[in-house]
PASEBA-1860 file (N, C-alpha, C; in nm, 3 decimals):
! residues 137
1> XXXXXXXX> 8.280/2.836/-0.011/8.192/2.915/0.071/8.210/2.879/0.218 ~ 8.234/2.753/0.235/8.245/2.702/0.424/8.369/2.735/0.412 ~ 8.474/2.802/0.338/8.648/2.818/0.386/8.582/2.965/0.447 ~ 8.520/3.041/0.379/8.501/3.176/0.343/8.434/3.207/0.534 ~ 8.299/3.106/0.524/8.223/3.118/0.674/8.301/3.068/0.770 ~ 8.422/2.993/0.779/8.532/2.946/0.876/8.574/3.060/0.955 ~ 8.573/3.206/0.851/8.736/3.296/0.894/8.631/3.380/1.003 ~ 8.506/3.309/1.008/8.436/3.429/1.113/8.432/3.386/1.281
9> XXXXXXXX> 8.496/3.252/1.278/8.511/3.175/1.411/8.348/3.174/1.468 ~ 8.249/3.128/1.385/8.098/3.124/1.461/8.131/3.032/1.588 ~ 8.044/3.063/1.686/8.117/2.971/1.837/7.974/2.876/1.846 ~ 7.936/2.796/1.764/7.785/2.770/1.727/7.655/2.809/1.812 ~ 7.685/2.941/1.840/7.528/3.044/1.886/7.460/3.067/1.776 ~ 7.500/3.080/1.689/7.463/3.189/1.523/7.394/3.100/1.464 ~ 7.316/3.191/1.439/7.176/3.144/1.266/7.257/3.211/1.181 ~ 7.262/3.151/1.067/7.283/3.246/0.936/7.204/3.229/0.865
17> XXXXXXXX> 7.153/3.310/0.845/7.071/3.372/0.705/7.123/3.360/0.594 ~ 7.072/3.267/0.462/7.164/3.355/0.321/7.017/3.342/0.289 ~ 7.081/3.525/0.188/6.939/3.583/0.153/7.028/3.664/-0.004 ~ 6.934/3.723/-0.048/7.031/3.801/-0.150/6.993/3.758/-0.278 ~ 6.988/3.866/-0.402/7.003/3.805/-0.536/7.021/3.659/-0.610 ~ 7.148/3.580/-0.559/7.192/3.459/-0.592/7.119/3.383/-0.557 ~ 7.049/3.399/-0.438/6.982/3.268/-0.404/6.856/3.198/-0.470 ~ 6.831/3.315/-0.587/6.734/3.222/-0.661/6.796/3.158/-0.761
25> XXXXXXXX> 6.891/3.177/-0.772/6.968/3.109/-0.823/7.036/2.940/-0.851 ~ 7.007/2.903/-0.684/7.074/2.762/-0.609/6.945/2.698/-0.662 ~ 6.973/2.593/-0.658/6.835/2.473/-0.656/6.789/2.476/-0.531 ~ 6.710/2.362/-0.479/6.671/2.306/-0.314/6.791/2.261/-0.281 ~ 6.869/2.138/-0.387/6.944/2.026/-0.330/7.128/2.153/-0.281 ~ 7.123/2.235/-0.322/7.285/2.340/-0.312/7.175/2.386/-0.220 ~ 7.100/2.421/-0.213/7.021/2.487/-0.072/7.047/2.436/0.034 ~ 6.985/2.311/0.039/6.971/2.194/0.134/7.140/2.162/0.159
33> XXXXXXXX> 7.252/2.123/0.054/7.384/2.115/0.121/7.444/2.197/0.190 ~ 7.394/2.334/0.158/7.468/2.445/0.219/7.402/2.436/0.352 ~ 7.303/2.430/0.356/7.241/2.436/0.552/7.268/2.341/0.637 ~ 7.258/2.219/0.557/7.335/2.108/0.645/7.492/2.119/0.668 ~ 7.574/2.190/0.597/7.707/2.215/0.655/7.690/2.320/0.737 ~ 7.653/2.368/0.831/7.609/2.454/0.941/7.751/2.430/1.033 ~ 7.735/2.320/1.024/7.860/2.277/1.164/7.943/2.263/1.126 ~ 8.058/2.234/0.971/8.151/2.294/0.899/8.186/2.443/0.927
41> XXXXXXXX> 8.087/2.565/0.968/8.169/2.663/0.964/8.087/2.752/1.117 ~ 8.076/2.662/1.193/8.041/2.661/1.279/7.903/2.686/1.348 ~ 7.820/2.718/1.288/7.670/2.798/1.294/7.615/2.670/1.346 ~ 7.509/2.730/1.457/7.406/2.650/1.505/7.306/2.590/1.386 ~ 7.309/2.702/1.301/7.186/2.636/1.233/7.247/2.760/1.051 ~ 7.203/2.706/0.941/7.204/2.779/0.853/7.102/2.750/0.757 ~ 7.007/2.859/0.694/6.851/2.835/0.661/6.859/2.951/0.504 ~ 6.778/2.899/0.440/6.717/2.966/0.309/6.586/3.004/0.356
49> XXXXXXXX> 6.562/3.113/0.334/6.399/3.146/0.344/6.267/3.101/0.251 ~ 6.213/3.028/0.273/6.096/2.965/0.192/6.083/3.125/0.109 ~ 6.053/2.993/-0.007/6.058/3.087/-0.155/5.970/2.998/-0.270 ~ 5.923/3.035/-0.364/5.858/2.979/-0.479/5.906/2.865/-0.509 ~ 6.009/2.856/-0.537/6.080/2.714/-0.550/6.085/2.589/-0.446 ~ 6.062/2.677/-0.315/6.079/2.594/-0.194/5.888/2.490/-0.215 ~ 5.856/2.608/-0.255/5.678/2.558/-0.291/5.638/2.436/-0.385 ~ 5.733/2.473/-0.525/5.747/2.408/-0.601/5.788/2.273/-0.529
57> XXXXXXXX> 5.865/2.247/-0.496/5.965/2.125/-0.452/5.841/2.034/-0.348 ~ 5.833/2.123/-0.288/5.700/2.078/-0.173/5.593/2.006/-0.253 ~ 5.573/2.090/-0.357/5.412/2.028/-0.432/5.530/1.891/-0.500 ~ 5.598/1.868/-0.565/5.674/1.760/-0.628/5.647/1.672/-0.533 ~ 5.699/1.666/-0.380/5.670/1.605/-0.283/5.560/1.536/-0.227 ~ 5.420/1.567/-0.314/5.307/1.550/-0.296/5.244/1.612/-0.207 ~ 5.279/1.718/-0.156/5.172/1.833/-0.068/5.072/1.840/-0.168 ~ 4.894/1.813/-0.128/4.786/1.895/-0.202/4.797/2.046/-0.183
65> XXXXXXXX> 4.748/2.098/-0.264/4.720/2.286/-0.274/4.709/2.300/-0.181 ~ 4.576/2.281/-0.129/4.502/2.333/0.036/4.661/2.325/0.155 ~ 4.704/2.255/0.162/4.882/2.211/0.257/4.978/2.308/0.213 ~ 4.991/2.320/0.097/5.075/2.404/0.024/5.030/2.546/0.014 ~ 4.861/2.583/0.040/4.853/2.762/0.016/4.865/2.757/0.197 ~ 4.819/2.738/0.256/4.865/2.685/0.461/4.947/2.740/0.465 ~ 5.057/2.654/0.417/5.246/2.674/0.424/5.280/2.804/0.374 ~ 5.248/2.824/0.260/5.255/2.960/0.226/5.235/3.029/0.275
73> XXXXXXXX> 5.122/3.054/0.351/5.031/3.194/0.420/5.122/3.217/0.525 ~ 5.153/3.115/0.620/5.215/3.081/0.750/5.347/3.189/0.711 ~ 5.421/3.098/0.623/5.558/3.132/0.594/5.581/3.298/0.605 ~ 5.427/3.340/0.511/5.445/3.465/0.456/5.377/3.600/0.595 ~ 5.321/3.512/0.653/5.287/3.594/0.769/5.396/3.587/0.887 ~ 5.437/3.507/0.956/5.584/3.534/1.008/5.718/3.556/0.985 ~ 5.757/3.607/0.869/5.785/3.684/0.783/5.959/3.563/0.745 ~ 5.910/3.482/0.691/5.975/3.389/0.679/5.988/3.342/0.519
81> XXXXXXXX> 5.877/3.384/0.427/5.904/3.363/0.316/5.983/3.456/0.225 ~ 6.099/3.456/0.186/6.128/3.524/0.101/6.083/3.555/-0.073 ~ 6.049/3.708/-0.054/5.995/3.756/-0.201/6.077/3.878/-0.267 ~ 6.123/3.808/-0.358/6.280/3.900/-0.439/6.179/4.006/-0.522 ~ 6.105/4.059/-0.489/6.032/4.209/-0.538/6.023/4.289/-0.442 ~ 5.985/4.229/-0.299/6.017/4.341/-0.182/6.149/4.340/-0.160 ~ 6.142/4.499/-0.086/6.265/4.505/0.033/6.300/4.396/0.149 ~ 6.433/4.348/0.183/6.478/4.296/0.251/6.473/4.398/0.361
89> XXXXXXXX> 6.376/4.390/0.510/6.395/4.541/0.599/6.419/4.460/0.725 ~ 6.529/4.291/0.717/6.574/4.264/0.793/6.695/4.295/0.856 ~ 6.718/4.353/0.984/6.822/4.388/1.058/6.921/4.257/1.108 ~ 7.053/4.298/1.026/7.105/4.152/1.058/7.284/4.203/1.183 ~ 7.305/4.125/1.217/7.385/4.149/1.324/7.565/4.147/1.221 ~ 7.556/4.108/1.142/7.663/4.114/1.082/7.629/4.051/0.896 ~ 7.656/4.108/0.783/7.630/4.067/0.644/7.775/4.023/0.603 ~ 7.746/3.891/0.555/7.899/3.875/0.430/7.863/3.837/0.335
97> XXXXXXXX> 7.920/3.892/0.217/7.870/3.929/0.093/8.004/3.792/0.042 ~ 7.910/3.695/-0.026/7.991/3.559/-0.063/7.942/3.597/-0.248 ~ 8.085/3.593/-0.346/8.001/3.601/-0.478/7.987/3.448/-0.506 ~ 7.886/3.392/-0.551/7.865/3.266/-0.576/7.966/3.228/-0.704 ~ 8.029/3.361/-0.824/8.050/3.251/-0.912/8.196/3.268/-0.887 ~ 8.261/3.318/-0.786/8.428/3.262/-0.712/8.379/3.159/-0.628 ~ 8.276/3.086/-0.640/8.261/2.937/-0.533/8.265/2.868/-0.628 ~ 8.424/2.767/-0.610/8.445/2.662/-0.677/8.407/2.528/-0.631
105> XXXXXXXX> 8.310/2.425/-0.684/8.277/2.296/-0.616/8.432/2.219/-0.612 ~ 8.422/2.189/-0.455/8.557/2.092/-0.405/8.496/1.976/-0.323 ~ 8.576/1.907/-0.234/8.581/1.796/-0.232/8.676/1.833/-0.111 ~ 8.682/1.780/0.013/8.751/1.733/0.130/8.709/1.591/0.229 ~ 8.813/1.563/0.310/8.800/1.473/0.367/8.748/1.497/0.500 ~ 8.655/1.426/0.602/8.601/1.482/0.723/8.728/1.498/0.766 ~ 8.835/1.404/0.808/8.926/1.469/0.925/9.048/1.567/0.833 ~ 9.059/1.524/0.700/9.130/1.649/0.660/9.095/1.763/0.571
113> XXXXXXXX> 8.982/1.865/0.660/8.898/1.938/0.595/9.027/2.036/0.487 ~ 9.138/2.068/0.555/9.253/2.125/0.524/9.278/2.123/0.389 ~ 9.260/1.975/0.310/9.315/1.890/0.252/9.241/1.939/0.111 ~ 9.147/2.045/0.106/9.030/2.059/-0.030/9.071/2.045/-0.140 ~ 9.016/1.995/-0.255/9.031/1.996/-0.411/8.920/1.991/-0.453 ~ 8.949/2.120/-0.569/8.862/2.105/-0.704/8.755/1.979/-0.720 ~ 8.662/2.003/-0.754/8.630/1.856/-0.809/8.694/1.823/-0.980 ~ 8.722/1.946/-1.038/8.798/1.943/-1.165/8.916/1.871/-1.134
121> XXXXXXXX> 9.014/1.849/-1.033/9.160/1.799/-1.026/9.121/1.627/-0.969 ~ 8.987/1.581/-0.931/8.987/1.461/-0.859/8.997/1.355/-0.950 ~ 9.009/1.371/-1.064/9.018/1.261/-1.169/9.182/1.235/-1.185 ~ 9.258/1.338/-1.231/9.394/1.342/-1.252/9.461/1.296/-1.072 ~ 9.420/1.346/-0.960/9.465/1.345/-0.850/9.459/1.135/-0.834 ~ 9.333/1.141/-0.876/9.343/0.969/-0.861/9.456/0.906/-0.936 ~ 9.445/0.943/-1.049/9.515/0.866/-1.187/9.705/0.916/-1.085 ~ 9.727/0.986/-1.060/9.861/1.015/-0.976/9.873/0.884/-0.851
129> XXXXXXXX> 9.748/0.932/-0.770/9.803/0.840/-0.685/9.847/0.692/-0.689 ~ 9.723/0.637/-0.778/9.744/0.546/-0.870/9.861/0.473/-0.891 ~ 9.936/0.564/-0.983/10.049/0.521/-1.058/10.202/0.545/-0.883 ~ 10.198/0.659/-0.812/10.311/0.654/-0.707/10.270/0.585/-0.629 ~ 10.150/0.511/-0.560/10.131/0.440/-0.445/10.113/0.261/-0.538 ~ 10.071/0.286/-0.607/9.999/0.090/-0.666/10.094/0.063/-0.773 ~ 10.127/0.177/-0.875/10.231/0.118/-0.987/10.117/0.094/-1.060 ~ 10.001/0.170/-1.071/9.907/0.084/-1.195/9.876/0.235/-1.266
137> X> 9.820/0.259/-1.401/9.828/0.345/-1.508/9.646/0.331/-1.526
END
């Protein structure tokens, strides 16, 4: 998904929004990784819209009700909470349509982002290096 948000050259001015079907999909914690790589594909900032789950997670957290219906109201009055029964009648400056199940979990290095793998190949990739760099099996 950050190869995919790379090819748009964000010059980090940009919010991105992900909104859409899939996203009830993600947990908090694929929520939460995806927004913190913001600066992987260049975006100032990248956000999920408070949602039921976001509530859920909050009350886990130990928010009482009274904190938690607050947050809610707030959310839902500056039109910040997302609710997958209404219309989406946000005007967005540009949409990219990412399918979540061609997003394969990989694995790169900070300075060689270039460098990505599978997390399926990181077991065999070790057991290789292994054996051509150390001589051990």
């Amino acid at each position: 998904m950050t190869k995919e948000l790379r090819t748009f050259n964000f010059r980090g001015d940009v919010f991105v929004e992900f909104f859409g079907p899939g996203v009830k999909h993600l947990s908090i914690s694929d929520r939460s990784a995806i927004s913190n790589m913001s600066a992987e594909y260049g975006a100032l900032i990248g956000f999920f819209p408070m949602d039921d789950l976001t509530i859920e997670y909050l009350s886990f957290t130990g928010r009482d009700t009274h904190q938690l219906n607050c947050i809610e109201a707030y959310m839902k009055k500056v039109h910040l909470f997302r609710d997958s029964k209404k219309a989406n009648n946000c005007k967005y400056h540009q949409i990219v349509n990412i399918n979540f199940s061609n997003v394969v979990p990989s694995i790169s290095g900070p300075q060689n982002s270039n460098e990505r793998m599978p997390i399926g190949m990181v077991g065999q990739q070790f057991r290789n290096l292994m054996q051509s760099r150390y001589g051990k099996t």
